[in-house]
DSSP file (Angstrom, degrees, kcal/mol; ACC not computed):
  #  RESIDUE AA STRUCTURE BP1 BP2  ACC     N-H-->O    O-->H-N    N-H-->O    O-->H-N    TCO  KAPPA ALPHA  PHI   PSI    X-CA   Y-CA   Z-CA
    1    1 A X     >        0   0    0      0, 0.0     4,-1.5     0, 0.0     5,-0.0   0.000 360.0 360.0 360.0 -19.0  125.8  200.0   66.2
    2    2 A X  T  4  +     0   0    0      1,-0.2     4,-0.3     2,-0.2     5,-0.1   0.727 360.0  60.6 -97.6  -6.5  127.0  200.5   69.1
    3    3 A X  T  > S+     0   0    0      2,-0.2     4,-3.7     3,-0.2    -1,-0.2   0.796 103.3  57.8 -32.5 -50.1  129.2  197.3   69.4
    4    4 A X  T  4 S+     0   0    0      1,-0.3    -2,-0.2     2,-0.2     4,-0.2   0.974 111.9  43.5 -60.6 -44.5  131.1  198.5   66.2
    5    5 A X  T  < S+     0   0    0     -4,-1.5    -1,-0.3     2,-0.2    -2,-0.2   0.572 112.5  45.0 -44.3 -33.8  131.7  201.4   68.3
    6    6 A X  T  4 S+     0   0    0     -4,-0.3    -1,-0.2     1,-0.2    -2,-0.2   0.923 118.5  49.0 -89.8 -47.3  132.7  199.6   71.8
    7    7 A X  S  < S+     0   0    0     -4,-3.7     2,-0.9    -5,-0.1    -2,-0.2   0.374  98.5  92.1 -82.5  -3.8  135.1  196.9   69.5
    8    8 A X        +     0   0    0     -5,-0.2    -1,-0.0    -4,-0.2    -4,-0.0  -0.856  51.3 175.5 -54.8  89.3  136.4  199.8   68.0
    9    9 A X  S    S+     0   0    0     -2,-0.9   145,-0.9   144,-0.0     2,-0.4   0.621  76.9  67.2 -89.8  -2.8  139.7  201.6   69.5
   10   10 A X  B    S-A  153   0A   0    143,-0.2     2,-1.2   144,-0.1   143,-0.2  -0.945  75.4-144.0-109.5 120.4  139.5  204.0   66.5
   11   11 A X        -     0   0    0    141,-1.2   141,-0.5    -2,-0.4     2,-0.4  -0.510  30.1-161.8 -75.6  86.3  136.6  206.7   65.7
   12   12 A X        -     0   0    0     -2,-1.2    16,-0.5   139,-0.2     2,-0.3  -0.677   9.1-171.8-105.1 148.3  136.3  206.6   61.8
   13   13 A X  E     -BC  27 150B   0    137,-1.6   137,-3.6    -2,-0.4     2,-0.6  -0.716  29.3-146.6-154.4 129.8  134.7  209.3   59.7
   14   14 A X  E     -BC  26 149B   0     12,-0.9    12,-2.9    -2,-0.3     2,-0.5  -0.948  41.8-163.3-105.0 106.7  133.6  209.7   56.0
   15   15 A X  E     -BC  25 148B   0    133,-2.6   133,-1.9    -2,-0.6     2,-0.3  -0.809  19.3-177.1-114.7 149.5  134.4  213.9   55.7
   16   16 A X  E     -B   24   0B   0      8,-3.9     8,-3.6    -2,-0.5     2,-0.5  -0.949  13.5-156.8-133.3 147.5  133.3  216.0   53.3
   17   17 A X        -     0   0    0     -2,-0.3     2,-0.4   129,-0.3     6,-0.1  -0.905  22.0-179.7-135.5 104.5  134.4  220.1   53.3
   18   18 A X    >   -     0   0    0     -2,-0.5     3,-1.4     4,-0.5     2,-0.7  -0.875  38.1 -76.3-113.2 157.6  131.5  221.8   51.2
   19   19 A X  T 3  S-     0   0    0     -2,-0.4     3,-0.1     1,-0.2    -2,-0.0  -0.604 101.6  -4.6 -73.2 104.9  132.0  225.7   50.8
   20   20 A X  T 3  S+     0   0    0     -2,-0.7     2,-0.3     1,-0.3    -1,-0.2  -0.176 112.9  80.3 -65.3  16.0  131.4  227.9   53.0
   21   21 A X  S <  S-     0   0    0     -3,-1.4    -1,-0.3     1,-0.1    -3,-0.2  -0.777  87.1 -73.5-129.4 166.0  130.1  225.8   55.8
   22   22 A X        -     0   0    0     -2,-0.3    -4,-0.5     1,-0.2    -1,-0.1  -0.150  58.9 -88.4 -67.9 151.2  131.9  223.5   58.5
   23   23 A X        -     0   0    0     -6,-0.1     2,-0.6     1,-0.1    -6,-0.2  -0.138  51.0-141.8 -56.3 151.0  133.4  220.2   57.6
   24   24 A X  E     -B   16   0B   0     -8,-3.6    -8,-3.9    -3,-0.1     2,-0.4  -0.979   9.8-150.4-137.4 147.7  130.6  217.6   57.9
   25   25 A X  E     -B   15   0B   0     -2,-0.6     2,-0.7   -10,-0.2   -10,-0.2  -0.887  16.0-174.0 -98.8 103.7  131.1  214.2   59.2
   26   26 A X  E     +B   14   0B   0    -12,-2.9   -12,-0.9    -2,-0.4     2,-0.1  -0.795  23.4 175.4-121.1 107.7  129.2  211.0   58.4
   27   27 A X  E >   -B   13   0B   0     -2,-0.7     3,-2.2   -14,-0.2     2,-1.0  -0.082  49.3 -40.5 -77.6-168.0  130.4  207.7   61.0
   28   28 A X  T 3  S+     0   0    0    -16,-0.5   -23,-0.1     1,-0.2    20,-0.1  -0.543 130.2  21.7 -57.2  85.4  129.3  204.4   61.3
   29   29 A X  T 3  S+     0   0    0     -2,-1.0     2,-0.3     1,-0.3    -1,-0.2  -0.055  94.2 116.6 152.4 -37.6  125.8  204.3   61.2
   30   30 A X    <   -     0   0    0     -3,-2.2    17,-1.4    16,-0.1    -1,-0.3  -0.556  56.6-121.5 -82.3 125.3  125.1  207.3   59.5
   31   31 A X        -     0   0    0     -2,-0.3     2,-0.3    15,-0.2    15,-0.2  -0.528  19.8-168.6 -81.0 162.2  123.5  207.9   56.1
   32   32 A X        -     0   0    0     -2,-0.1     2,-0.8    13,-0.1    11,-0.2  -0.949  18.2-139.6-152.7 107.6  124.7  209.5   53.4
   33   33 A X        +     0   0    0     39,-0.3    39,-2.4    -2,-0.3    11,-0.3  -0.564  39.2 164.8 -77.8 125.1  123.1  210.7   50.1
   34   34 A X  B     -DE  43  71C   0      9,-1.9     9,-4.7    -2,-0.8     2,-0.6  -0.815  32.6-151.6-125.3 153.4  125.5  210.0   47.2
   35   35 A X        -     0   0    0     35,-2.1    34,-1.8     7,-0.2     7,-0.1  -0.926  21.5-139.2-114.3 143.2  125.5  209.9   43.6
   36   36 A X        -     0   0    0     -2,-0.6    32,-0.2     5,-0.5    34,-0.1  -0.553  29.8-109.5 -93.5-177.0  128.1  207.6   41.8
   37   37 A X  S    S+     0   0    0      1,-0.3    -1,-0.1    30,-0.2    31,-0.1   0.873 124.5  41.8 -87.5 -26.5  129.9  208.7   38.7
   38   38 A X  S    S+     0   0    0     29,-0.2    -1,-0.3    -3,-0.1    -2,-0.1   0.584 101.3  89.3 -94.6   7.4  127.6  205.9   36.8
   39   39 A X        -     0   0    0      1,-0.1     3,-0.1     4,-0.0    -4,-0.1  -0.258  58.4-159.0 -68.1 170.6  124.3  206.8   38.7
   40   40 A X  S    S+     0   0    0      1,-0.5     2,-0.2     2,-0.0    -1,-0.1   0.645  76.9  46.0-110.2 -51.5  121.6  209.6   37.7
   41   41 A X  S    S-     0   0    0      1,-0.1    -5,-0.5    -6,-0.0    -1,-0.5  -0.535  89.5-105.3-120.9 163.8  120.2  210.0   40.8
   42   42 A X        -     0   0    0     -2,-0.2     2,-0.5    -7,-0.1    -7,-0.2  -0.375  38.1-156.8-110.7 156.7  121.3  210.5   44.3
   43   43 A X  B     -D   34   0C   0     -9,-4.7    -9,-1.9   -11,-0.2   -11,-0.1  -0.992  18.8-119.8-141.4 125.8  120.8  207.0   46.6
   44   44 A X        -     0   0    0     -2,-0.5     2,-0.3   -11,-0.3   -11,-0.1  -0.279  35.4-173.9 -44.9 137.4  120.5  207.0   50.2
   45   45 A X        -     0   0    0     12,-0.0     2,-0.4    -2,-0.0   -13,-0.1  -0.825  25.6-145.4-135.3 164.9  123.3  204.9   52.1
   46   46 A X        -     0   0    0     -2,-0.3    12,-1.1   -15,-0.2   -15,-0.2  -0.956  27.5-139.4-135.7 124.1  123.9  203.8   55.7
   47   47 A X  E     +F   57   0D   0    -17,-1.4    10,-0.2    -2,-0.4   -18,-0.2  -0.353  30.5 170.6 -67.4 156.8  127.8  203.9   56.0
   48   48 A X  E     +     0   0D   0      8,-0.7     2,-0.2     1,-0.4    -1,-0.1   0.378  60.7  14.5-163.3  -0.9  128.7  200.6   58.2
   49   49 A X  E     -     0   0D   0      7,-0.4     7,-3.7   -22,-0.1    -1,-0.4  -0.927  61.4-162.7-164.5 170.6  132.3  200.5   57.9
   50   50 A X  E     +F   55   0D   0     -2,-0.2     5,-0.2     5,-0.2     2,-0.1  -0.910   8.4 175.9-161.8 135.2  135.2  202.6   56.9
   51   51 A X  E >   -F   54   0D   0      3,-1.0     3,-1.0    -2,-0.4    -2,-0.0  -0.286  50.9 -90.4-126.0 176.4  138.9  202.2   55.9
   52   52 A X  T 3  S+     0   0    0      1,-0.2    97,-0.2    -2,-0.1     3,-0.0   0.803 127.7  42.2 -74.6 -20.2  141.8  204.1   54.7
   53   53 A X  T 3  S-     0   0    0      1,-0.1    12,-0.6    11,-0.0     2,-0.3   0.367 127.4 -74.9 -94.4   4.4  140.8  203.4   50.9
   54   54 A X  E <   -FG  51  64D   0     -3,-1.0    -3,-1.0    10,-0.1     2,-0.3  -0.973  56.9 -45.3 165.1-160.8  137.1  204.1   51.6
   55   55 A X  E     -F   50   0D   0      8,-2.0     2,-0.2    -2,-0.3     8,-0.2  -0.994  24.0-136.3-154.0 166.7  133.7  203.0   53.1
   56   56 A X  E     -     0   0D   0     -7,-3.7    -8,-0.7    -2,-0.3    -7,-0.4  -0.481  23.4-165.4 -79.3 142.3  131.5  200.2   53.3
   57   57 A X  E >>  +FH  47  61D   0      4,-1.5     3,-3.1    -2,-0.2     4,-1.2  -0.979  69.5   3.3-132.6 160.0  127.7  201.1   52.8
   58   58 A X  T 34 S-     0   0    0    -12,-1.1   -11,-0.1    -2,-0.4     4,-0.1   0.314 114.3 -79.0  63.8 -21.2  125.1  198.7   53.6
   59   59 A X  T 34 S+     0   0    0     -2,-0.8    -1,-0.3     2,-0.3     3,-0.1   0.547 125.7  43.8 104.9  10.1  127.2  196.2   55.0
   60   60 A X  T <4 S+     0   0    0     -3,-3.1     2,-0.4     1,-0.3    -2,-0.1   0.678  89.4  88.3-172.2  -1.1  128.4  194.6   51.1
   61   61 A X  B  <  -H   57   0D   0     -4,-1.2    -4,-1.5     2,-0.0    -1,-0.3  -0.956  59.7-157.5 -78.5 120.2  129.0  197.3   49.1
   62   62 A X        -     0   0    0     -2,-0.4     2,-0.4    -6,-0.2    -6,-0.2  -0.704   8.6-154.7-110.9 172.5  132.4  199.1   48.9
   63   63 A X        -     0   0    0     -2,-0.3    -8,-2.0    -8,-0.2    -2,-0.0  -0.822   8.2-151.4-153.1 104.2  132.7  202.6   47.7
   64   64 A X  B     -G   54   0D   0     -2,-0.4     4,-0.3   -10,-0.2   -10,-0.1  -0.216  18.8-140.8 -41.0 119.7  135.9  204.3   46.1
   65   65 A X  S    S+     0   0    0    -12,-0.6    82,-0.4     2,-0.1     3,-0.2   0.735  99.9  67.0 -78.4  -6.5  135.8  208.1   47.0
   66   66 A X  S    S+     0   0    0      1,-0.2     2,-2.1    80,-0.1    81,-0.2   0.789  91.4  64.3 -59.2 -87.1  136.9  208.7   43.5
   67   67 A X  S    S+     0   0    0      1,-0.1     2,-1.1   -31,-0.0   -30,-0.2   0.198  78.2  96.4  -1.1 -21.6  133.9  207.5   42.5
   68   68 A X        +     0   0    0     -2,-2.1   -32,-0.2    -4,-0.3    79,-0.1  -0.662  36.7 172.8 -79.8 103.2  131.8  209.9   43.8
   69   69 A X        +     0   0    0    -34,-1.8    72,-1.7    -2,-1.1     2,-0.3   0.998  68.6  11.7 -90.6 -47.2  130.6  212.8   41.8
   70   70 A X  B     -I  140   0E   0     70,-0.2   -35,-2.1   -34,-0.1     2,-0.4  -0.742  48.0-170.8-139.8 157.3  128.1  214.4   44.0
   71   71 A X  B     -E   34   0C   0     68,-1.2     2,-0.3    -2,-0.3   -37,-0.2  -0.960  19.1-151.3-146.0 126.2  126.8  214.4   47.8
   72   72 A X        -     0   0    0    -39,-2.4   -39,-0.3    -2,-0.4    66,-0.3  -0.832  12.2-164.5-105.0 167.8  123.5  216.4   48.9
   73   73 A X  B     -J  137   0F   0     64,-2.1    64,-2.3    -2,-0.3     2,-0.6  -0.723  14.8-130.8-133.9 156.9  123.1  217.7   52.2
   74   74 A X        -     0   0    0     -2,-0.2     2,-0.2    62,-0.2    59,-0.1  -0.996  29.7-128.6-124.4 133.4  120.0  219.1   54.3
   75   75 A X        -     0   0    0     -2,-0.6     3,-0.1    57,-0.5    61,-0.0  -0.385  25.3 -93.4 -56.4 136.6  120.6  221.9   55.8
   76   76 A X        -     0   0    0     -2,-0.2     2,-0.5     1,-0.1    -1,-0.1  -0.168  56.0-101.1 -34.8 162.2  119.9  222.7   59.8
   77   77 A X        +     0   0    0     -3,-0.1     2,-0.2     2,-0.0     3,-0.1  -0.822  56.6 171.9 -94.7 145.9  116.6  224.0   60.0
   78   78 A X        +     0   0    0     -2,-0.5    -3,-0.0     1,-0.1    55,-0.0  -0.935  56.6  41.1-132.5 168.1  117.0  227.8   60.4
   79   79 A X     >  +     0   0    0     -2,-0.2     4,-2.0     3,-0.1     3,-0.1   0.889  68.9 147.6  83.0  15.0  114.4  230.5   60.3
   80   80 A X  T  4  +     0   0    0      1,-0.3     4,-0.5     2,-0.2     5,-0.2   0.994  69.8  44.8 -88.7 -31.6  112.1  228.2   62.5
   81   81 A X  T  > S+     0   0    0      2,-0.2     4,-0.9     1,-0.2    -1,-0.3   0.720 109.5  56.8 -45.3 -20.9  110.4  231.2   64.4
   82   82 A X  H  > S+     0   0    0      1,-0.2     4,-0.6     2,-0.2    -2,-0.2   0.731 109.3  45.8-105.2 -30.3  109.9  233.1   61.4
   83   83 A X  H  X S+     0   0    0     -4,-2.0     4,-0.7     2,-0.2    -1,-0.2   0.301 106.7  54.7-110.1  31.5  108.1  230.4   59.9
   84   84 A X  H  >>S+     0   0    0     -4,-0.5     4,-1.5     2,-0.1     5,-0.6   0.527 113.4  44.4 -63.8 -44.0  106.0  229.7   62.8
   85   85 A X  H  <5S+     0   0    0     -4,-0.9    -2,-0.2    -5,-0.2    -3,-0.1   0.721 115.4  51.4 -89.8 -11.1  105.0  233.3   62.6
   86   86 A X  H  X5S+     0   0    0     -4,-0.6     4,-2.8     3,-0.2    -1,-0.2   0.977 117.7  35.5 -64.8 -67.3  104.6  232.9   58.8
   87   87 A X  H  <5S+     0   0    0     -4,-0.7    -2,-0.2     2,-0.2    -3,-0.1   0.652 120.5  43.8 -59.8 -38.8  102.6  230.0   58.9
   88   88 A X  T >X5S+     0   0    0     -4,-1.5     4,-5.4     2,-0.2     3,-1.0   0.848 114.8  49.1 -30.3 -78.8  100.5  230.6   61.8
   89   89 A X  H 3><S+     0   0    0     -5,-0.6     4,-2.1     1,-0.3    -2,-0.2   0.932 106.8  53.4 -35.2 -70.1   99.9  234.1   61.0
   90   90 A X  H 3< S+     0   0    0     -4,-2.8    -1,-0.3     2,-0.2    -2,-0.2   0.512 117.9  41.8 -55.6 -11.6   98.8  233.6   57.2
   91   91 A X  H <4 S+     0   0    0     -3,-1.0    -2,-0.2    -5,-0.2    -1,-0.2   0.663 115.7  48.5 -98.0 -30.3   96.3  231.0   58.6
   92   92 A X  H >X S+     0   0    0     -4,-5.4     4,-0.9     1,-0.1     3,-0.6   0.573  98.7  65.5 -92.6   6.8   95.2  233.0   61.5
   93   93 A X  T 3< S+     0   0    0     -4,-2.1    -3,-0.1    -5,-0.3    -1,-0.1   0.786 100.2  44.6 -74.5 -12.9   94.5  236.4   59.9
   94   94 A X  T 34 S+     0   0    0      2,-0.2     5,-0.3     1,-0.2    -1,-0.3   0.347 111.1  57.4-101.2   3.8   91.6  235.8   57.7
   95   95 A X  T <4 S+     0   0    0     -3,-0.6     4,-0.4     1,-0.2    -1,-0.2   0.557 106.1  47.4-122.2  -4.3   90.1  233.9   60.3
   96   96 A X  S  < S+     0   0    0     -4,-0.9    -2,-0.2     3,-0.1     4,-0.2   0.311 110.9  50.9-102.9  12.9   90.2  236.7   62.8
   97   97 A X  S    S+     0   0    0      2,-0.1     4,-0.4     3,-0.1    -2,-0.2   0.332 107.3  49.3-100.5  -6.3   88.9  239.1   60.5
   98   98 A X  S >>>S+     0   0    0      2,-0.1     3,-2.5     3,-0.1     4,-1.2   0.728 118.8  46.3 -88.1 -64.1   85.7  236.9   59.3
   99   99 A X  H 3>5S+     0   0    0     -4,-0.4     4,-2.5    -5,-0.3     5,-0.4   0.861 113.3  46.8 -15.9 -66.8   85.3  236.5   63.4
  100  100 A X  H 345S+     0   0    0      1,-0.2     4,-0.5    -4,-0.2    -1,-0.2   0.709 115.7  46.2 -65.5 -15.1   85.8  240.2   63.8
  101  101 A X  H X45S+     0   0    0     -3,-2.5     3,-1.2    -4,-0.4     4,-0.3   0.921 108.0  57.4 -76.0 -73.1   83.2  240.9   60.7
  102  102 A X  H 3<5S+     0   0    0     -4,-1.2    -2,-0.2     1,-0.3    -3,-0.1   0.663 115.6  33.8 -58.2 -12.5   80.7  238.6   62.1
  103  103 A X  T 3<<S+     0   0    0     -4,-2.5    -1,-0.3    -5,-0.6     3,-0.2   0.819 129.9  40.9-101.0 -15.9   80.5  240.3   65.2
  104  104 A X    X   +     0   0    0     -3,-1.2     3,-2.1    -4,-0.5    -2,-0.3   0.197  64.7 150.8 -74.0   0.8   81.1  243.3   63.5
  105  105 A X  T 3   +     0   0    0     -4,-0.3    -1,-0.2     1,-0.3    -3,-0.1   0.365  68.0  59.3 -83.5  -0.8   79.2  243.2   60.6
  106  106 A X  T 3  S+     0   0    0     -2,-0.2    -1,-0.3    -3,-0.2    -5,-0.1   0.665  83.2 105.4 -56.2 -18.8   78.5  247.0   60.1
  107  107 A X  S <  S-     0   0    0     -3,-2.1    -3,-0.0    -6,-0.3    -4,-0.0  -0.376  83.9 -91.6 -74.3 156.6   82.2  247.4   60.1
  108  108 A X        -     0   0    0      1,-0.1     3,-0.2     2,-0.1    -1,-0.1  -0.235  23.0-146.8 -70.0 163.6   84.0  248.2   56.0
  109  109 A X    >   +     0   0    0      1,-0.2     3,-1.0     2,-0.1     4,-0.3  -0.086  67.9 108.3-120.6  42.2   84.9  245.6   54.4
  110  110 A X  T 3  S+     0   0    0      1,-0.2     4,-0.2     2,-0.1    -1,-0.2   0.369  72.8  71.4 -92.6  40.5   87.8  247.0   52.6
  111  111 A X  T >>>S+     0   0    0     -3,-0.2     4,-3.5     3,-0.1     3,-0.7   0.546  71.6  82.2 -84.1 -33.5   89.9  245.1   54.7
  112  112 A X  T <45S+     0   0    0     -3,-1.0     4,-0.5     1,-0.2    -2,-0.1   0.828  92.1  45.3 -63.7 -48.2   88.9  242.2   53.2
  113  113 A X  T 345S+     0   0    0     -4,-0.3    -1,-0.2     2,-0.2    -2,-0.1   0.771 114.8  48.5 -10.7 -65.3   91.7  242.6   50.0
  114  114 A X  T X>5S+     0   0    0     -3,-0.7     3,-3.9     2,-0.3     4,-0.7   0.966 107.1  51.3 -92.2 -62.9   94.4  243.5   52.0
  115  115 A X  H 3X5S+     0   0    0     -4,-3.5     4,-0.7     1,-0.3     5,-0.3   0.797 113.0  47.2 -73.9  -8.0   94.0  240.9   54.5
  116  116 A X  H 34<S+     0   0    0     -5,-0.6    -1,-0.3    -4,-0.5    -2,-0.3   0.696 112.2  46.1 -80.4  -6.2   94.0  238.4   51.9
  117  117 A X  H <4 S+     0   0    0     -3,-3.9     4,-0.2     3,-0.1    -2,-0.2   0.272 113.8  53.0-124.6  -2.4   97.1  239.8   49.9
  118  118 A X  H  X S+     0   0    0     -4,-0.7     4,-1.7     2,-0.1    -2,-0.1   0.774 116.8  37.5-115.6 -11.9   99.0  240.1   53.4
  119  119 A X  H  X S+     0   0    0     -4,-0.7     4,-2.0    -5,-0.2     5,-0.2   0.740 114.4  55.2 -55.6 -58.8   98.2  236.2   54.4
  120  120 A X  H  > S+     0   0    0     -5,-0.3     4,-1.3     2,-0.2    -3,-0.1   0.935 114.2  42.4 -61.1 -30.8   98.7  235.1   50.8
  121  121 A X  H  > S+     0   0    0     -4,-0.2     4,-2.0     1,-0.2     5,-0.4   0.997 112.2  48.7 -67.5 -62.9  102.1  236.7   51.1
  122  122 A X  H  < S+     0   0    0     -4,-1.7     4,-0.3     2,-0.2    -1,-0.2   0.656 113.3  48.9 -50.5 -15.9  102.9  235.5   54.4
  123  123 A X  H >X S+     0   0    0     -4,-2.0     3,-2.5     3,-0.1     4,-2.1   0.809 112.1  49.7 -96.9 -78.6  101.8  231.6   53.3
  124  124 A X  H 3X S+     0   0    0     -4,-1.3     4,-1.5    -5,-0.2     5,-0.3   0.822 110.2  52.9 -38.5 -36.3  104.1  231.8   49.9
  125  125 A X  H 3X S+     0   0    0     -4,-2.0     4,-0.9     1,-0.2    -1,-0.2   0.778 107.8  47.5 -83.5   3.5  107.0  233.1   51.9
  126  126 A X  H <> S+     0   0    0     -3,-2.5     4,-1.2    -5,-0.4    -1,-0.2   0.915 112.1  49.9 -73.1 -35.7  106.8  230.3   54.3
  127  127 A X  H >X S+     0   0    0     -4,-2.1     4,-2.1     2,-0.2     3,-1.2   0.969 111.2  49.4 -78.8 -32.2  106.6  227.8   51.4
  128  128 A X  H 3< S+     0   0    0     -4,-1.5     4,-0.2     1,-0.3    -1,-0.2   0.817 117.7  40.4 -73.2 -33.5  109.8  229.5   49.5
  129  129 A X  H 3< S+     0   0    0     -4,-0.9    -1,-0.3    -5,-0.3    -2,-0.2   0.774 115.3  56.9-104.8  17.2  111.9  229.4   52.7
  130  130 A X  H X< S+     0   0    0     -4,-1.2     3,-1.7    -3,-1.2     4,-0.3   0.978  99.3  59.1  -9.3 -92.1  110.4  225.9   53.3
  131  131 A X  T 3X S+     0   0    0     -4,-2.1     4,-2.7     1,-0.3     5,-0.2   0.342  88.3  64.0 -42.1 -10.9  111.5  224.6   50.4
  132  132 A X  T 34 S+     0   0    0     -4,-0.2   -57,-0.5    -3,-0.2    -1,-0.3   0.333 103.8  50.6-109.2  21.5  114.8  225.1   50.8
  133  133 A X  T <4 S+     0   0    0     -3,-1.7    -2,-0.2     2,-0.1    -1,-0.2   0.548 115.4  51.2-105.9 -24.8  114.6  222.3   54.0
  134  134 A X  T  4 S+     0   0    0     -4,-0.3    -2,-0.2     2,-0.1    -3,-0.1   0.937 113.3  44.4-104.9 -73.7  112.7  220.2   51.3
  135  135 A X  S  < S-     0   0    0     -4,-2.7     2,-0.2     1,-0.1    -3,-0.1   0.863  83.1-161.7 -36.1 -57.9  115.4  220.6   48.8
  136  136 A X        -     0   0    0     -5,-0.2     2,-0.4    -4,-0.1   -62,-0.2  -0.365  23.3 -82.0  80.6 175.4  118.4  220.1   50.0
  137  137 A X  B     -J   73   0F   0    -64,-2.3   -64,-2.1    -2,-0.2     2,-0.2  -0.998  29.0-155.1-125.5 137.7  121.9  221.1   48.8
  138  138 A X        -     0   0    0     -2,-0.4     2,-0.4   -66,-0.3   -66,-0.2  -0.705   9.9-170.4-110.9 166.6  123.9  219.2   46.3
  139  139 A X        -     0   0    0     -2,-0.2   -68,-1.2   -68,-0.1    -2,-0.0  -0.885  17.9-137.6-160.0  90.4  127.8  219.6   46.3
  140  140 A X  B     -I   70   0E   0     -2,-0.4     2,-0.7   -70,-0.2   -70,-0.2  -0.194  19.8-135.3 -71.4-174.7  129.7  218.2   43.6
  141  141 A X        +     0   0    0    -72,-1.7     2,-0.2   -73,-0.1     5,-0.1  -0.858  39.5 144.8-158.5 108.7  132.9  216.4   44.7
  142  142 A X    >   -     0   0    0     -2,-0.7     3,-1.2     4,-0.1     4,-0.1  -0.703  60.2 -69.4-126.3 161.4  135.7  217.0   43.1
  143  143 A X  G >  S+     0   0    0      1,-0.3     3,-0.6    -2,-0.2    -1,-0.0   0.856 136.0  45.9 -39.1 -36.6  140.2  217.5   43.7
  144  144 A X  G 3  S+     0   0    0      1,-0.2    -1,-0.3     0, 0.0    -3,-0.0   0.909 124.0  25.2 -94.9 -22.8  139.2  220.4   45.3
  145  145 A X  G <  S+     0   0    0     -3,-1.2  -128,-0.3  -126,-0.0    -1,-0.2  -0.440  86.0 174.2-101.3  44.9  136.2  219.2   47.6
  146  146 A X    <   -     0   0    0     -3,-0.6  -129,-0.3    -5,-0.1     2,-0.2  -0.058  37.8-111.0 -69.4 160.1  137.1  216.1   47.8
  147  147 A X        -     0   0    0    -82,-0.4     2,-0.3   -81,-0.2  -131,-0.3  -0.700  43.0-156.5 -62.7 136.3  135.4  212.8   50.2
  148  148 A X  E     -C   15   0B   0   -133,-1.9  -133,-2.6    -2,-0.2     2,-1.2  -0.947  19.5-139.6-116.8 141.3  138.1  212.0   53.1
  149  149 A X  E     -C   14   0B   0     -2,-0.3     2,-0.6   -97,-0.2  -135,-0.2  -0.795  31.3-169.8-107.0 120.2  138.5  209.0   54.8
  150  150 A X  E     -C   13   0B   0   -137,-3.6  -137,-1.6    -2,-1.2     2,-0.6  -0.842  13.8-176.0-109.6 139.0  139.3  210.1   58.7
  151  151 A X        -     0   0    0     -2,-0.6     2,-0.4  -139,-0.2  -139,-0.2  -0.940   5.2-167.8-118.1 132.6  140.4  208.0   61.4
  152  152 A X        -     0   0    0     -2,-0.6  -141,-1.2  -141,-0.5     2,-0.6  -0.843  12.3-150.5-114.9 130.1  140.7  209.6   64.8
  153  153 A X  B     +A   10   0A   0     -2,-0.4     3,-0.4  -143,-0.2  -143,-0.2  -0.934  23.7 174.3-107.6 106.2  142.9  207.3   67.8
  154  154 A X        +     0   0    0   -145,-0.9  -144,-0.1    -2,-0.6    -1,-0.1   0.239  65.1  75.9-115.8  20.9  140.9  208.9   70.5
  155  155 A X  S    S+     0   0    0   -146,-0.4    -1,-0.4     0, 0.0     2,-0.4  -0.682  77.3 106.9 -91.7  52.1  142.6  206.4   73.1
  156  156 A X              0   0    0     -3,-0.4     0, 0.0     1,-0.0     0, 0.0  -0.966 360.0 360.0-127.1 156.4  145.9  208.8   72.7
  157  157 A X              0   0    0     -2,-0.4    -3,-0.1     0, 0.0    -1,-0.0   0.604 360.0 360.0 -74.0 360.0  146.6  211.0   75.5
């Protein structure tokens, strides 16, 4: 890939502007999950060239940016301390309170509830902001969001 790049004198860029977040870029090299207007489901691509009418996927496919209804995205991970301390936390509390019984075991055990109901929380809210790293985001693509084909001449002074 990085040939295309060195034989290249142009940097060119498949852009997408989805809302409320920064323009995102996919070059030469890069996949890109798409759906076509006759597809159901969204199909992994590896862009490998790209022109003023479009881009190449795969190296034999060409691909009309009308033709594109939808493009999903993964978000950056965010949140990744807060679910370390989720996950981690909901797996080590019950297992320092059975410790802390078994040396303890005169100590009450109405602990035992609570620290199950504050684990169980803390493990369902890891998986619910998980999930949204799992998911993805889908973006239809449309005249107003449309795909753009950029070419950059980044030999200009």
């Amino acid at each position: 890939m990085e040939l295309i790049h060195a034989q290249n004198p142009f940097n060119r860029y498949v852009a997408f502007d989805p809302p409320a977040r920064k323009r995102v870029y996919y070059g030469i090299g890069d996949e890109i999950l798409i759906k076509l207007d006759d597809d159901k489901h969204f199909t992994p691509w590896v862009i490998t060239a790209v022109t003023d009418s479009g881009f190449v996927v795969e190296g034999k496919h060409f691909v009309h940016p009308e033709r594109v209804s939808a493009i999903k995205m993964y978000p950056k991970r965010r949140l990744v301390g807060l679910k370390r301390i989720l996950i981690y936390g909901g797996a080590a509390l019950p297992v320092l309170m059975l410790t802390n019984y078994a040396l303890n075991p005169s100590q009450s055990q109405i602990f035992i509830p609570t620290v199950a109901g504050v684990s169980g929380g803390m493990i369902f809210t890891w998986l619910i902001l998980k999930s949204f790293d799992w998911g993805g985001m889908r973006y239809k693509v449309n005249q107003n969001r449309p795909l753009k084909m950029l070419i950059l001449d980044m030999k200009a002074p």
